[in-house]
C-alpha positions as CSV (number, residue, x, y, z in Angstrom):
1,X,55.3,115.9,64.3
2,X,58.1,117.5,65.7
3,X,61.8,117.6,64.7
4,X,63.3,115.3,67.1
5,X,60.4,112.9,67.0
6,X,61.4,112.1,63.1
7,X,65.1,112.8,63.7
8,X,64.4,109.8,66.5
9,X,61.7,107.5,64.2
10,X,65.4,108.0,61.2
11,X,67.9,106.8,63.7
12,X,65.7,104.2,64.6
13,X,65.0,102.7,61.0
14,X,69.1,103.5,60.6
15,X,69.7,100.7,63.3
16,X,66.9,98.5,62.1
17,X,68.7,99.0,58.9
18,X,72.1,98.0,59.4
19,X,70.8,95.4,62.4
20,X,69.1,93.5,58.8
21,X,72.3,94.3,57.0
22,X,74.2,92.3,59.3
23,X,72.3,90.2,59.8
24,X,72.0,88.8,56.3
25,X,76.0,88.9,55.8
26,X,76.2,86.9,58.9
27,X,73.5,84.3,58.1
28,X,75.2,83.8,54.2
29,X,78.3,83.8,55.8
30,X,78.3,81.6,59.0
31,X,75.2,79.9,59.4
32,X,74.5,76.0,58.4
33,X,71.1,76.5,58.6
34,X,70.9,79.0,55.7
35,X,73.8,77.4,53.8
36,X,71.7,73.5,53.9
37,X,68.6,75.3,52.9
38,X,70.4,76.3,49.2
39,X,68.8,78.8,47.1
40,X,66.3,79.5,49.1
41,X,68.7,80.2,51.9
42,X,70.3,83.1,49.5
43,X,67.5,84.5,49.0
44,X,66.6,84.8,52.6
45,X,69.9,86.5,53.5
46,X,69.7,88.6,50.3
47,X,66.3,90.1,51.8
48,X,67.8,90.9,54.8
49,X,70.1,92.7,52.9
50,X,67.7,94.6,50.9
51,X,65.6,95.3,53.2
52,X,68.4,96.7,55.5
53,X,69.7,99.1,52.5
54,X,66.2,100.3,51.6
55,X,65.9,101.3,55.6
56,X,69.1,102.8,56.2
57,X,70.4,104.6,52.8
58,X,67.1,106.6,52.7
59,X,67.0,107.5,56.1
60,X,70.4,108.8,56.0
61,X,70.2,110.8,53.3
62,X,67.0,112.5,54.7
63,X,68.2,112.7,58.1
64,X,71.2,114.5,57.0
65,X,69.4,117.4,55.0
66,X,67.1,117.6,58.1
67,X,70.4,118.4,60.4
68,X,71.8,120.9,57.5
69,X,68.5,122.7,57.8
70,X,68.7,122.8,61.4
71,X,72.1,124.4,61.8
72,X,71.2,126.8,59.1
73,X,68.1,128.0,60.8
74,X,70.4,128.3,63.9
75,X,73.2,130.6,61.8
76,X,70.4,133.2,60.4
């Protein structure tokens, strides 16, 4: 697989990433739905929440060493 094709799949779990994030803080926040449903409602916002960190911190941190090892192949 090429570099931009995993540099694109990253920034693609990224956005899935922080789409989940907000959309957990957004559902504990504002929604009835979630806030009449009690416990179990928290724990379905708090999975959209987890699941968006454990999409976008990875990602970010992996994406970034592949760009630092792009523009040093490009400097030597």
């Amino acid at each position: 697989m090429s570099d931009n094709k995993l540099i694109l799949i990253l920034k693609i779990c990224i956005s899935i990433g922080i789409s989940l994030i907000l959309l957990g803080i957004y559902c504990h926040n504002f929604s009835e739905t979630i806030a009449t449903m009690g416990v179990n409602g928290i724990i379905i916002s708090a999975m959209c929440v987890a699941f968006g960190m454990a999409l976008s911190l990875p990602t970010k941190m992996y994406l970034t060493f592949i760009l630092v090892k792009r523009e040093v192949e490009k400097t030597t």
